[in-house]
C-alpha positions as CSV (number, residue, x, y, z in Angstrom):
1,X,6.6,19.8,-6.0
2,X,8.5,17.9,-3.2
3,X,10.1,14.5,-3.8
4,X,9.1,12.0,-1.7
5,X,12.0,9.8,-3.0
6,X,14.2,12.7,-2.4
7,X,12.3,12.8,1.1
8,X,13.1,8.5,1.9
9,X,16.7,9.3,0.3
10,X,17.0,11.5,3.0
11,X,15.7,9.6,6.0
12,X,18.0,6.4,4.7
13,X,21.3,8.7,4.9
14,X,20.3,9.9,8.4
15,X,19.1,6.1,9.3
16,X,23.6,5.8,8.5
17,X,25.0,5.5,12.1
18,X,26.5,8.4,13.9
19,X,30.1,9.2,13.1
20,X,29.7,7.9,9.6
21,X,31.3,10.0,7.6
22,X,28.3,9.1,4.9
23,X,25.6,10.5,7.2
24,X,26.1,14.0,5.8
25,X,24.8,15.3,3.0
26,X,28.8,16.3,1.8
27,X,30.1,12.8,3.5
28,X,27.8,11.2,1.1
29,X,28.5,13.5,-1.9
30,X,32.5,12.7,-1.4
31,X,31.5,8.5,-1.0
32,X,29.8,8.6,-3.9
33,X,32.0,11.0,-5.9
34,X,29.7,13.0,-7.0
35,X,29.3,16.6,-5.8
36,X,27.7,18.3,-3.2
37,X,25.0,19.7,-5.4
38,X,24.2,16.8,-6.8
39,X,23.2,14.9,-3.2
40,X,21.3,18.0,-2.1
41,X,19.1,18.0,-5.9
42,X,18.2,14.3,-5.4
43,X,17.2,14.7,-1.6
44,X,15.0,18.1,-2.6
45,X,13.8,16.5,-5.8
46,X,15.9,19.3,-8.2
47,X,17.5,15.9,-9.7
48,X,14.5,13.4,-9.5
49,X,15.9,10.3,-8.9
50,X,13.8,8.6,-11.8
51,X,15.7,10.6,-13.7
52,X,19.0,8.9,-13.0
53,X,20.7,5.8,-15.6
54,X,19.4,2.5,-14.9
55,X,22.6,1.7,-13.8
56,X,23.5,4.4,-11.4
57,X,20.2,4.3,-9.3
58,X,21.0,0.8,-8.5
59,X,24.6,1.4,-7.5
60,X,23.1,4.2,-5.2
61,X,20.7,1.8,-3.5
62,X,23.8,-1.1,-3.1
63,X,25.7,1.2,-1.6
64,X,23.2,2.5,1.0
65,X,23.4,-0.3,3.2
66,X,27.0,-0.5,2.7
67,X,27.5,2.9,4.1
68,X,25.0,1.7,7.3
69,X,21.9,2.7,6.2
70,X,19.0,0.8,6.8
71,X,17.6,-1.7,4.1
72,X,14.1,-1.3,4.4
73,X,14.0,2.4,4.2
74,X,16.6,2.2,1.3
75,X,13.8,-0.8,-0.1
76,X,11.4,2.1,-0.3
77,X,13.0,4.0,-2.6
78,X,11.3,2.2,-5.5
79,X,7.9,2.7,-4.0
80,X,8.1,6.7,-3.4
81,X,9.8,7.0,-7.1
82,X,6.6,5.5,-8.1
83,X,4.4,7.6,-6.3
84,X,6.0,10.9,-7.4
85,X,5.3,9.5,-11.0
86,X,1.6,9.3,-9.9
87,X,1.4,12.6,-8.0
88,X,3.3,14.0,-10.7
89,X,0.7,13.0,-13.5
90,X,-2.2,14.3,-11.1
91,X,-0.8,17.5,-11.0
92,X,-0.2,17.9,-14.8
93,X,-3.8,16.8,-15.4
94,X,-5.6,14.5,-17.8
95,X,-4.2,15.7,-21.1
96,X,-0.5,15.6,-20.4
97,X,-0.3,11.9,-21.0
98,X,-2.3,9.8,-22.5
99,X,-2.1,6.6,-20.4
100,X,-2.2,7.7,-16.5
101,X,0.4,5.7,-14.3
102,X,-2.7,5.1,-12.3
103,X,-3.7,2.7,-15.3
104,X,-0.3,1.0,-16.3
105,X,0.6,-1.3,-13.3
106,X,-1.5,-2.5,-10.3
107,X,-0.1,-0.6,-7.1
108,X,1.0,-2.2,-4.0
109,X,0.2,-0.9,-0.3
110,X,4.0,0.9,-0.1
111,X,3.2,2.8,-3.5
112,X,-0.8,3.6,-1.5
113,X,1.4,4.8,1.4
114,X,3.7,7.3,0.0
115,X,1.1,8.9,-2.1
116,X,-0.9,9.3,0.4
117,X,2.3,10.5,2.7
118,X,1.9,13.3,0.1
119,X,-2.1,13.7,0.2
120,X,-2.5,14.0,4.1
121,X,0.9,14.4,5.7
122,X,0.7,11.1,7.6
123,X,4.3,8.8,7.0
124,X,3.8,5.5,6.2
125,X,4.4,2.5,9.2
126,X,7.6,1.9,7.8
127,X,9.0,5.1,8.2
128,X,7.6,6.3,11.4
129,X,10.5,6.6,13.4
130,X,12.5,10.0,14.9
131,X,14.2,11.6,12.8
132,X,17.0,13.5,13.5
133,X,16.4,17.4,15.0
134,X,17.5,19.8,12.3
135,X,18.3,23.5,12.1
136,X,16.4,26.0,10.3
137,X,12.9,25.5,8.5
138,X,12.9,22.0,7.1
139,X,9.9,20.0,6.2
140,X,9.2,17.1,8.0
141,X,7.7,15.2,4.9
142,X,7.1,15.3,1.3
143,X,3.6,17.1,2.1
144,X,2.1,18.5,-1.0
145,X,0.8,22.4,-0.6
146,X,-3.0,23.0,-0.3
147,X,-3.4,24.5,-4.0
148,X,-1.3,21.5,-5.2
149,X,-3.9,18.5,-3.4
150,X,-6.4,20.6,-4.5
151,X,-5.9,20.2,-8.0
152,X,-4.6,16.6,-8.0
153,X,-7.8,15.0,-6.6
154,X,-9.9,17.4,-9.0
155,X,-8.0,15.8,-11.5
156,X,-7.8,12.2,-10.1
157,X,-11.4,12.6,-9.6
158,X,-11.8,13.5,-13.7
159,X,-9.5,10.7,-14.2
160,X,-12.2,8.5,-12.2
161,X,-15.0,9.2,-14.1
162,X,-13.3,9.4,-17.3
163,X,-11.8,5.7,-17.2
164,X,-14.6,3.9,-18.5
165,X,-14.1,5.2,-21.9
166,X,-10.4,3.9,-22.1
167,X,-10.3,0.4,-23.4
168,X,-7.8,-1.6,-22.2
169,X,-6.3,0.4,-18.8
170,X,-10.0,1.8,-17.8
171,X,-11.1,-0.8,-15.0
172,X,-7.3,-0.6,-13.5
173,X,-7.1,3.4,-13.5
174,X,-10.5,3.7,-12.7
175,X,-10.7,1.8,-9.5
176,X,-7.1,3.1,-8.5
177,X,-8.0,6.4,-9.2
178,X,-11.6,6.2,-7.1
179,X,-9.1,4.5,-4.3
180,X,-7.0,7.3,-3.9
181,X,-10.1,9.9,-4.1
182,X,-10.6,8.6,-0.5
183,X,-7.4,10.4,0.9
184,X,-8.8,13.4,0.1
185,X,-10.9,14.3,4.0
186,X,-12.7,18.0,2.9
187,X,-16.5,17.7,2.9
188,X,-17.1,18.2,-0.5
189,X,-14.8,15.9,-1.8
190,X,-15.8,12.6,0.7
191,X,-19.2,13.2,-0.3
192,X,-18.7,13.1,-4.2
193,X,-16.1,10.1,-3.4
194,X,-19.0,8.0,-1.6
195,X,-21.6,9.2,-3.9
196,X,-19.1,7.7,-6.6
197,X,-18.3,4.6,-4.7
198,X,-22.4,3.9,-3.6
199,X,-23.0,4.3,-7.4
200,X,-20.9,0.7,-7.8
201,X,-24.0,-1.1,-6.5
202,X,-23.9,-3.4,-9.5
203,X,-20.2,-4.0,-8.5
204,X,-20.4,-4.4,-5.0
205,X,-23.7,-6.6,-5.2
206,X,-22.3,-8.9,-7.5
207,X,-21.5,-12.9,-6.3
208,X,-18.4,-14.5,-6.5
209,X,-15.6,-14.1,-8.7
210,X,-16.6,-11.7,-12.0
211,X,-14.1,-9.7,-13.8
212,X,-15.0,-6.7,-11.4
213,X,-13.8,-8.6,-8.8
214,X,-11.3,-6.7,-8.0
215,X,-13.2,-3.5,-8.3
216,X,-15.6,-4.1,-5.8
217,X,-12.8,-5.1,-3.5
218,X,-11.0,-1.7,-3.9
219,X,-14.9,0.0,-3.9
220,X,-15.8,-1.8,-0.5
221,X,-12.2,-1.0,1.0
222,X,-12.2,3.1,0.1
223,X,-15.9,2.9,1.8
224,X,-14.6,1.2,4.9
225,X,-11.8,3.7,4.4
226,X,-14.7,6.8,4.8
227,X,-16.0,5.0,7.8
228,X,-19.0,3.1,6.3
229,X,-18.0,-0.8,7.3
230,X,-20.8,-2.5,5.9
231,X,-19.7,-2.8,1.9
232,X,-16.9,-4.6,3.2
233,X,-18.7,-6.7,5.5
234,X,-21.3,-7.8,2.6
235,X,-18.5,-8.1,0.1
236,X,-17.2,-10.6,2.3
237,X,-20.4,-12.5,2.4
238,X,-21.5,-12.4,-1.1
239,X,-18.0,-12.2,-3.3
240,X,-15.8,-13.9,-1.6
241,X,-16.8,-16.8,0.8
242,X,-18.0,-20.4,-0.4
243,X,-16.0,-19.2,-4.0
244,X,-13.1,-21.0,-4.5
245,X,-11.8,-18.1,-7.1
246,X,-12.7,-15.6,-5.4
247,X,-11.0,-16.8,-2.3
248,X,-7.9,-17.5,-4.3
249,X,-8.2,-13.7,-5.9
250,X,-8.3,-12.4,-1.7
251,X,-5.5,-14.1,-0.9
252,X,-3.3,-13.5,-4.1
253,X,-4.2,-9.5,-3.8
254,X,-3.5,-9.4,-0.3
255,X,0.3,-11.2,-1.0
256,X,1.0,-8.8,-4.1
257,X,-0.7,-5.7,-2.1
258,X,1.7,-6.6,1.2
259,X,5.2,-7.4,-0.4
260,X,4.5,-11.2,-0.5
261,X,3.9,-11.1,-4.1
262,X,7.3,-9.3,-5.9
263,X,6.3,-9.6,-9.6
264,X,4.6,-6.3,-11.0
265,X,1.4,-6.8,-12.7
266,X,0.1,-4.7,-15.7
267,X,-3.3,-5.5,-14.9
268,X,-5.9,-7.9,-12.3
269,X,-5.8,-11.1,-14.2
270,X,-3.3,-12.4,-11.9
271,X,-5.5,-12.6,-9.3
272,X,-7.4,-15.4,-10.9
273,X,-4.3,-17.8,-9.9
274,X,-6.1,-20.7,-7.7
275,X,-2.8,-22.3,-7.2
276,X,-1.7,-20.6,-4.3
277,X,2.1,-21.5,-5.7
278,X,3.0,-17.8,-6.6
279,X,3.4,-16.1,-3.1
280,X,5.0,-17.1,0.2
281,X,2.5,-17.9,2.7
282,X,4.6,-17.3,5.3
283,X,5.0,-13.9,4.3
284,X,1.8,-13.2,3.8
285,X,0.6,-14.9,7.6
286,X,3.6,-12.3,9.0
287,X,2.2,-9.4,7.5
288,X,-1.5,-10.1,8.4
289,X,-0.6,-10.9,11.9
290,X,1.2,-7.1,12.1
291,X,-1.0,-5.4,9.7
292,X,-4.4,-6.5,11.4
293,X,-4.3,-3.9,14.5
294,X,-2.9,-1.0,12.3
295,X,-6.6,-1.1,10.0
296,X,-9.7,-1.6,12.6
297,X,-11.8,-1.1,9.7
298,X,-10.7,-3.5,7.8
299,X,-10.2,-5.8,11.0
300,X,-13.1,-8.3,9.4
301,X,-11.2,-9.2,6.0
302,X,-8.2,-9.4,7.6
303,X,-10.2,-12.1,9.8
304,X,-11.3,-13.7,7.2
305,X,-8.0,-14.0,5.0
306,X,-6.4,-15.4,7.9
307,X,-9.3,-18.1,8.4
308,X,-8.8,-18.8,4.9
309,X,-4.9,-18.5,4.7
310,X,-4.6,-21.5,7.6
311,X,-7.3,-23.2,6.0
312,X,-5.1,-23.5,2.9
313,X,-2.0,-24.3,4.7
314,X,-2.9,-25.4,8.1
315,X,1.6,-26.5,8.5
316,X,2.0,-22.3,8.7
317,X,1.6,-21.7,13.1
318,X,4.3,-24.8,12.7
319,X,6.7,-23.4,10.6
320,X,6.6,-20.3,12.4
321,X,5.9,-20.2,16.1
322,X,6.8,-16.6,16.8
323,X,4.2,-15.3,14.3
324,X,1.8,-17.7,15.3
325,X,1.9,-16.6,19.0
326,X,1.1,-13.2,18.3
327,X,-1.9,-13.8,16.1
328,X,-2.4,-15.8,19.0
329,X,-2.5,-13.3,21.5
330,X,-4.0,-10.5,19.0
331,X,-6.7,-13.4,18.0
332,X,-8.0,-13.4,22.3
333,X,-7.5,-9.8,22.2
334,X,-10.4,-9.2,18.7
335,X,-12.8,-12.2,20.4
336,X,-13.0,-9.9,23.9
337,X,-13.6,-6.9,22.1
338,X,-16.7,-6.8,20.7
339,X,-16.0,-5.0,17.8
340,X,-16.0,-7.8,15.0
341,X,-19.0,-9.6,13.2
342,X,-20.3,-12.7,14.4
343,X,-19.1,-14.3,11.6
344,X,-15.5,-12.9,12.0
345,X,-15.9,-14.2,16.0
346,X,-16.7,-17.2,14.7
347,X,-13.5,-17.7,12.0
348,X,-11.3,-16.3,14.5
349,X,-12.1,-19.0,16.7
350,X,-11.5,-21.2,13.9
351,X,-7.8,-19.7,13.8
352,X,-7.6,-19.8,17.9
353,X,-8.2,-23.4,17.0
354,X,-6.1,-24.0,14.6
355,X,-3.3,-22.3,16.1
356,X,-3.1,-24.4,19.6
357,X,-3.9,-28.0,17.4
358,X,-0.6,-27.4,16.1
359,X,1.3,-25.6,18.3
360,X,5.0,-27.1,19.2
Protein backbone atom coordinates (compact mmCIF):
# COMPACT_ATOMS: atom_id res chain seq x y z
CA UNK A 1 0.00 0.00 0.00
CA UNK A 2 1.55 3.52 -0.29
CA UNK A 3 3.23 5.17 2.72
CA UNK A 4 2.01 8.33 3.57
CA UNK A 5 5.02 8.81 5.86
CA UNK A 6 7.16 7.75 3.06
CA UNK A 7 4.85 10.31 1.03
CA UNK A 8 5.57 13.61 4.05
CA UNK A 9 9.39 12.15 4.03
CA UNK A 10 9.34 13.00 0.66
CA UNK A 11 7.73 16.44 0.57
CA UNK A 12 10.16 17.56 3.74
CA UNK A 13 13.43 16.55 1.55
CA UNK A 14 12.10 18.59 -1.39
CA UNK A 15 10.72 21.47 1.20
CA UNK A 16 15.30 21.46 1.62
CA UNK A 17 16.37 24.58 -0.41
CA UNK A 18 17.67 24.50 -3.83
CA UNK A 19 21.28 23.64 -4.28
CA UNK A 20 21.24 21.60 -1.14
CA UNK A 21 23.09 18.85 -1.68
CA UNK A 22 20.37 16.95 0.74
CA UNK A 23 17.46 17.74 -1.50
CA UNK A 24 18.07 14.58 -3.53
CA UNK A 25 17.14 11.48 -2.90
CA UNK A 26 21.20 10.24 -3.23
CA UNK A 27 22.32 13.85 -1.53
CA UNK A 28 20.30 12.61 1.34
CA UNK A 29 21.32 8.92 1.16
CA UNK A 30 25.28 10.20 1.27
CA UNK A 31 24.25 12.92 4.50
CA UNK A 32 22.80 10.31 6.29
CA UNK A 33 25.19 7.46 5.32
CA UNK A 34 23.01 5.26 4.50
CA UNK A 35 22.50 4.04 0.96
CA UNK A 36 20.60 5.01 -1.87
CA UNK A 37 18.19 2.14 -1.49
CA UNK A 38 17.54 2.68 1.74
CA UNK A 39 16.14 6.60 1.16
CA UNK A 40 14.19 5.48 -1.85
CA UNK A 41 12.43 2.26 0.56
CA UNK A 42 11.45 4.75 3.24
CA UNK A 43 10.04 7.49 0.78
CA UNK A 44 7.96 4.48 -1.19
CA UNK A 45 7.08 2.72 2.01
CA UNK A 46 9.45 -0.65 1.10
CA UNK A 47 11.24 0.32 4.56
CA UNK A 48 8.27 1.66 6.66
CA UNK A 49 9.59 4.16 8.69
CA UNK A 50 7.77 2.62 11.88
CA UNK A 51 9.90 0.06 11.31
CA UNK A 52 13.13 1.88 12.05
CA UNK A 53 15.06 1.84 15.96
CA UNK A 54 13.72 4.18 18.30
CA UNK A 55 16.78 5.88 18.10
CA UNK A 56 17.43 6.27 14.41
CA UNK A 57 13.89 7.69 13.49
CA UNK A 58 14.55 10.47 15.82
CA UNK A 59 18.03 11.26 14.52
CA UNK A 60 16.32 11.31 11.04
CA UNK A 61 13.75 13.94 12.09
CA UNK A 62 16.83 16.18 13.98
CA UNK A 63 18.55 16.17 11.10
CA UNK A 64 15.73 17.28 8.73
CA UNK A 65 15.67 20.76 9.63
CA UNK A 66 19.37 20.78 9.85
CA UNK A 67 19.65 19.93 6.28
CA UNK A 68 16.87 23.04 5.56
CA UNK A 69 13.85 21.25 5.54
CA UNK A 70 10.96 22.57 6.90
CA UNK A 71 9.81 21.76 10.65
CA UNK A 72 6.29 21.47 10.35
CA UNK A 73 6.27 19.14 7.45
CA UNK A 74 9.16 17.19 9.23
CA UNK A 75 6.54 17.60 12.61
CA UNK A 76 4.12 15.45 10.62
CA UNK A 77 6.02 12.65 10.23
CA UNK A 78 4.64 11.24 13.60
CA UNK A 79 1.11 11.83 12.48
CA UNK A 80 1.23 10.02 8.93
CA UNK A 81 3.33 7.03 10.73
CA UNK A 82 0.27 6.79 12.74
CA UNK A 83 -2.16 6.85 10.11
CA UNK A 84 -0.48 4.10 8.00
CA UNK A 85 -0.80 1.98 11.31
CA UNK A 86 -4.58 2.68 11.02
CA UNK A 87 -4.94 2.19 7.29
CA UNK A 88 -2.75 -0.65 7.61
CA UNK A 89 -5.03 -2.48 10.25
CA UNK A 90 -8.22 -1.57 7.99
CA UNK A 91 -6.82 -3.25 5.24
CA UNK A 92 -5.78 -6.51 7.12
CA UNK A 93 -9.37 -6.60 8.58
CA UNK A 94 -10.90 -7.32 12.00
CA UNK A 95 -9.11 -10.58 12.82
CA UNK A 96 -5.54 -9.68 12.30
CA UNK A 97 -5.22 -7.98 15.60
CA UNK A 98 -7.08 -8.10 18.31
CA UNK A 99 -7.12 -4.49 19.66
CA UNK A 100 -7.59 -2.05 16.46
CA UNK A 101 -5.25 1.14 16.59
CA UNK A 102 -8.58 2.92 16.14
CA UNK A 103 -9.28 1.76 19.92
CA UNK A 104 -5.76 2.31 21.60
CA UNK A 105 -5.20 6.09 21.68
CA UNK A 106 -7.53 9.04 21.02
CA UNK A 107 -6.55 10.62 17.45
CA UNK A 108 -5.74 14.14 16.86
CA UNK A 109 -6.93 16.27 13.72
CA UNK A 110 -3.18 15.68 11.91
CA UNK A 111 -3.68 11.83 12.43
CA UNK A 112 -7.87 12.63 10.87
CA UNK A 113 -6.02 14.40 8.00
CA UNK A 114 -3.57 11.98 6.75
CA UNK A 115 -5.85 9.13 6.87
CA UNK A 116 -8.17 10.77 5.16
CA UNK A 117 -5.20 12.13 2.57
CA UNK A 118 -5.31 8.36 1.91
CA UNK A 119 -9.32 7.82 1.79
CA UNK A 120 -10.15 10.76 -0.66
CA UNK A 121 -6.93 12.12 -2.15
CA UNK A 122 -7.32 15.53 -0.64
CA UNK A 123 -3.68 16.75 1.36
CA UNK A 124 -4.14 17.98 4.50
CA UNK A 125 -3.87 22.29 5.12
CA UNK A 126 -0.51 21.77 6.21
CA UNK A 127 0.88 20.26 3.29
CA UNK A 128 -0.86 22.05 0.59
CA UNK A 129 1.75 23.73 -1.00
CA UNK A 130 3.56 23.10 -4.86
CA UNK A 131 5.54 20.56 -4.98
CA UNK A 132 8.21 20.33 -7.08
CA UNK A 133 7.46 19.14 -11.06
CA UNK A 134 8.83 15.65 -11.47
CA UNK A 135 9.67 13.35 -14.45
CA UNK A 136 7.91 10.28 -15.28
CA UNK A 137 4.62 8.83 -13.55
CA UNK A 138 4.86 9.79 -9.98
CA UNK A 139 1.98 9.93 -7.61
CA UNK A 140 1.08 13.09 -6.26
CA UNK A 141 -0.12 11.58 -2.78
CA UNK A 142 -0.31 8.53 -0.75
CA UNK A 143 -3.85 7.82 -2.43
CA UNK A 144 -5.07 4.36 -1.62
CA UNK A 145 -6.41 2.30 -4.97
CA UNK A 146 -10.15 1.83 -5.33
CA UNK A 147 -10.17 -2.04 -4.34
CA UNK A 148 -7.94 -1.05 -1.34
CA UNK A 149 -10.72 1.97 0.20
CA UNK A 150 -13.08 -0.32 -0.73
CA UNK A 151 -12.26 -2.89 1.66
CA UNK A 152 -10.98 -0.62 4.42
CA UNK A 153 -14.26 1.10 5.10
CA UNK A 154 -16.09 -2.34 4.71
CA UNK A 155 -13.90 -3.22 7.39
CA UNK A 156 -13.87 -0.01 9.40
CA UNK A 157 -17.50 -0.20 9.06
CA UNK A 158 -17.45 -3.96 10.75
CA UNK A 159 -15.18 -2.51 13.15
CA UNK A 160 -18.02 0.08 13.96
CA UNK A 161 -20.58 -2.03 14.68
CA UNK A 162 -18.60 -4.63 16.30
CA UNK A 163 -17.12 -2.19 19.07
CA UNK A 164 -19.73 -2.44 21.54
CA UNK A 165 -18.83 -5.87 22.45
CA UNK A 166 -15.14 -4.94 23.33
CA UNK A 167 -14.88 -3.88 26.96
CA UNK A 168 -12.53 -1.51 27.71
CA UNK A 169 -11.46 0.12 23.99
CA UNK A 170 -15.23 -0.20 22.50
CA UNK A 171 -16.63 3.51 23.02
CA UNK A 172 -13.04 4.92 21.72
CA UNK A 173 -12.76 2.57 18.50
CA UNK A 174 -16.26 2.69 17.99
CA UNK A 175 -16.82 6.33 17.64
CA UNK A 176 -13.32 6.68 15.80
CA UNK A 177 -14.17 4.12 13.57
CA UNK A 178 -17.95 5.63 12.77
CA UNK A 179 -15.84 9.10 12.33
CA UNK A 180 -13.73 7.96 9.67
CA UNK A 181 -16.82 5.97 7.95
CA UNK A 182 -17.67 9.57 6.85
CA UNK A 183 -14.65 9.93 4.36
CA UNK A 184 -16.03 7.36 2.49
CA UNK A 185 -18.51 9.79 -0.32
CA UNK A 186 -20.17 6.52 -2.56
CA UNK A 187 -23.90 6.42 -2.07
CA UNK A 188 -24.15 3.35 -0.40
CA UNK A 189 -21.78 3.91 2.03
CA UNK A 190 -23.01 7.68 3.30
CA UNK A 191 -26.32 6.24 3.64
CA UNK A 192 -25.31 3.19 5.94
CA UNK A 193 -22.89 5.88 7.75
CA UNK A 194 -25.92 8.35 8.52
CA UNK A 195 -28.31 5.50 9.11
CA UNK A 196 -25.45 4.50 11.79
CA UNK A 197 -24.92 7.91 13.13
CA UNK A 198 -29.05 8.85 13.27
CA UNK A 199 -29.29 5.51 15.23
CA UNK A 200 -27.13 7.48 18.24
CA UNK A 201 -30.39 9.33 19.07
CA UNK A 202 -29.98 8.34 22.68
CA UNK A 203 -26.40 9.75 22.36
CA UNK A 204 -26.94 12.81 20.59
CA UNK A 205 -30.17 13.60 22.74
CA UNK A 206 -28.60 13.30 25.81
CA UNK A 207 -27.86 16.69 28.29
CA UNK A 208 -24.81 17.79 29.56
CA UNK A 209 -21.77 15.96 30.31
CA UNK A 210 -22.36 11.83 30.40
CA UNK A 211 -19.70 9.45 29.65
CA UNK A 212 -20.90 9.46 25.91
CA UNK A 213 -19.95 12.83 25.84
CA UNK A 214 -17.61 12.55 23.61
CA UNK A 215 -19.41 10.28 21.34
CA UNK A 216 -22.05 12.36 20.55
CA UNK A 217 -19.59 15.10 19.78
CA UNK A 218 -17.74 12.89 17.22
CA UNK A 219 -21.56 11.56 16.06
CA UNK A 220 -22.88 15.32 15.59
CA UNK A 221 -19.41 16.37 13.86
CA UNK A 222 -19.39 13.14 11.03
CA UNK A 223 -23.24 14.33 10.46
CA UNK A 224 -22.20 17.95 9.91
CA UNK A 225 -19.43 16.34 8.01
CA UNK A 226 -22.32 14.58 5.45
CA UNK A 227 -24.00 17.85 5.27
CA UNK A 228 -26.83 17.52 7.83
CA UNK A 229 -25.84 20.74 10.37
CA UNK A 230 -28.57 20.41 12.71
CA UNK A 231 -27.04 17.51 15.27
CA UNK A 232 -24.33 19.86 15.78
CA UNK A 233 -26.40 22.75 16.19
CA UNK A 234 -28.67 20.89 18.97
CA UNK A 235 -25.59 19.20 20.51
CA UNK A 236 -24.53 22.61 21.09
CA UNK A 237 -27.72 23.55 22.81
CA UNK A 238 -28.42 20.58 24.86
CA UNK A 239 -24.70 19.02 25.76
CA UNK A 240 -22.74 21.54 25.96
CA UNK A 241 -24.01 25.09 27.01
CA UNK A 242 -24.99 26.19 30.65
CA UNK A 243 -22.64 22.70 31.69
CA UNK A 244 -19.74 23.67 33.25
CA UNK A 245 -18.17 19.98 32.31
CA UNK A 246 -19.21 19.77 29.37
CA UNK A 247 -17.84 23.13 28.43
CA UNK A 248 -14.56 22.15 29.97
CA UNK A 249 -14.68 18.61 27.87
CA UNK A 250 -15.30 21.26 24.39
CA UNK A 251 -12.56 23.10 25.11
CA UNK A 252 -9.97 20.34 26.33
CA UNK A 253 -10.94 18.18 22.96
CA UNK A 254 -10.62 21.02 20.80
CA UNK A 255 -6.74 21.79 22.43
CA UNK A 256 -5.79 17.99 22.32
CA UNK A 257 -7.66 17.61 18.71
CA UNK A 258 -5.59 20.96 17.34
CA UNK A 259 -1.94 20.50 18.69
CA UNK A 260 -2.61 22.58 21.93
CA UNK A 261 -2.88 19.63 23.90
CA UNK A 262 0.65 17.43 23.34
CA UNK A 263 0.12 14.50 25.80
CA UNK A 264 -1.44 11.31 24.03
CA UNK A 265 -4.40 9.94 25.67
CA UNK A 266 -5.40 6.11 25.83
CA UNK A 267 -8.88 7.03 26.20
CA UNK A 268 -11.75 10.26 26.85
CA UNK A 269 -11.44 10.67 30.46
CA UNK A 270 -9.14 13.45 30.04
CA UNK A 271 -11.65 15.48 28.80
CA UNK A 272 -13.37 15.76 32.12
CA UNK A 273 -10.43 18.17 33.25
CA UNK A 274 -12.39 21.53 34.44
CA UNK A 275 -9.22 23.13 35.23
CA UNK A 276 -8.38 24.56 32.04
CA UNK A 277 -4.44 24.30 33.33
CA UNK A 278 -3.47 21.51 30.89
CA UNK A 279 -3.51 23.29 27.44
CA UNK A 280 -2.22 26.71 26.17
CA UNK A 281 -4.97 28.94 25.47
CA UNK A 282 -3.21 30.85 23.39
CA UNK A 283 -2.69 28.07 21.19
CA UNK A 284 -5.81 27.01 21.11
CA UNK A 285 -7.43 30.90 20.36
CA UNK A 286 -4.55 30.78 17.28
CA UNK A 287 -5.87 27.75 15.81
CA UNK A 288 -9.61 28.54 16.13
CA UNK A 289 -9.08 31.87 14.65
CA UNK A 290 -7.33 30.01 11.40
CA UNK A 291 -9.22 26.91 11.53
CA UNK A 292 -12.85 28.60 11.68
CA UNK A 293 -13.02 29.51 7.75
CA UNK A 294 -11.44 26.22 6.62
CA UNK A 295 -14.80 24.12 8.25
CA UNK A 296 -18.20 26.21 7.31
CA UNK A 297 -19.98 23.35 8.80
CA UNK A 298 -18.70 23.36 11.81
CA UNK A 299 -18.56 27.40 11.70
CA UNK A 300 -21.24 27.29 14.85
CA UNK A 301 -19.00 25.31 17.47
CA UNK A 302 -16.16 26.96 16.51
CA UNK A 303 -18.38 30.06 17.47
CA UNK A 304 -19.17 28.86 20.35
CA UNK A 305 -15.70 27.59 21.72
CA UNK A 306 -14.38 30.85 20.98
CA UNK A 307 -17.32 32.61 23.09
CA UNK A 308 -16.48 30.29 25.72
CA UNK A 309 -12.59 30.27 25.29
CA UNK A 310 -12.61 34.42 25.97
CA UNK A 311 -15.09 33.88 28.49
CA UNK A 312 -12.51 31.76 30.44
CA UNK A 313 -9.64 33.93 29.76
CA UNK A 314 -10.91 37.28 28.75
CA UNK A 315 -6.48 38.64 29.07
CA UNK A 316 -6.16 36.33 25.53
CA UNK A 317 -7.04 39.50 22.54
CA UNK A 318 -4.28 41.21 25.04
CA UNK A 319 -1.70 38.93 25.06
CA UNK A 320 -1.91 38.46 21.47
CA UNK A 321 -3.04 41.34 19.31
CA UNK A 322 -2.24 39.89 15.86
CA UNK A 323 -4.53 36.92 16.50
CA UNK A 324 -7.08 38.88 18.02
CA UNK A 325 -7.35 41.22 14.89
CA UNK A 326 -8.11 38.52 12.67
CA UNK A 327 -10.81 36.86 14.63
CA UNK A 328 -11.60 40.33 14.57
CA UNK A 329 -12.03 40.85 11.06
CA UNK A 330 -13.23 37.08 10.44
CA UNK A 331 -15.77 37.77 13.45
CA UNK A 332 -17.52 41.04 11.04
CA UNK A 333 -17.10 38.96 8.16
CA UNK A 334 -19.51 35.50 9.91
CA UNK A 335 -22.14 38.40 11.52
CA UNK A 336 -22.72 39.88 7.62
CA UNK A 337 -23.09 36.59 6.29
CA UNK A 338 -26.03 35.14 7.22
CA UNK A 339 -25.02 31.84 7.38
CA UNK A 340 -24.77 31.24 11.39
CA UNK A 341 -27.47 30.61 14.03
CA UNK A 342 -28.90 33.34 15.93
CA UNK A 343 -27.40 32.02 18.77
CA UNK A 344 -23.92 31.93 17.17
CA UNK A 345 -24.76 35.82 15.96
CA UNK A 346 -25.36 36.49 19.20
CA UNK A 347 -21.94 34.88 20.92
CA UNK A 348 -19.96 36.25 18.17
CA UNK A 349 -21.05 39.52 19.14
CA UNK A 350 -20.08 38.64 22.47
CA UNK A 351 -16.38 37.98 21.13
CA UNK A 352 -16.70 41.37 18.78
CA UNK A 353 -17.13 42.78 22.25
CA UNK A 354 -14.85 41.34 23.96
CA UNK A 355 -12.24 41.82 21.53
CA UNK A 356 -12.41 45.81 21.19
CA UNK A 357 -12.90 46.12 25.42
CA UNK A 358 -9.53 45.06 25.50
CA UNK A 359 -7.86 45.92 22.64
CA UNK A 360 -4.25 47.87 23.05
Amino acid sequence: MPSIAGFVLRMARESIPAGNGSRTQAGMAEALRVDLGTVQGWESGRRPLANMKAGSLLALRRRLPAFGADPQVVRLLEAAMDADRVIEAGLAGPDRDPVHPLGQWVHTRETAHMIAWALTGTPPPSLAHPTPSRRGPVAKGPLLPVPERTAFFSHLRTAAESASRIEESGVLLGRQALYLTSYDQSADAASWTAHALHARRGVLGARGWTPQWAEARSTAAALARLGDPQPLLDFIERSVIDDDVAEAANLTYWAYWLGALAEPHANDHFMRDRGLAAWDPITLMRCLVYGIHQAPGYVDLYIHSLWALLTAHRWLPMASPEIAGQLSERALQLLDSGRISSRSKRELSAVYYVLHENRT
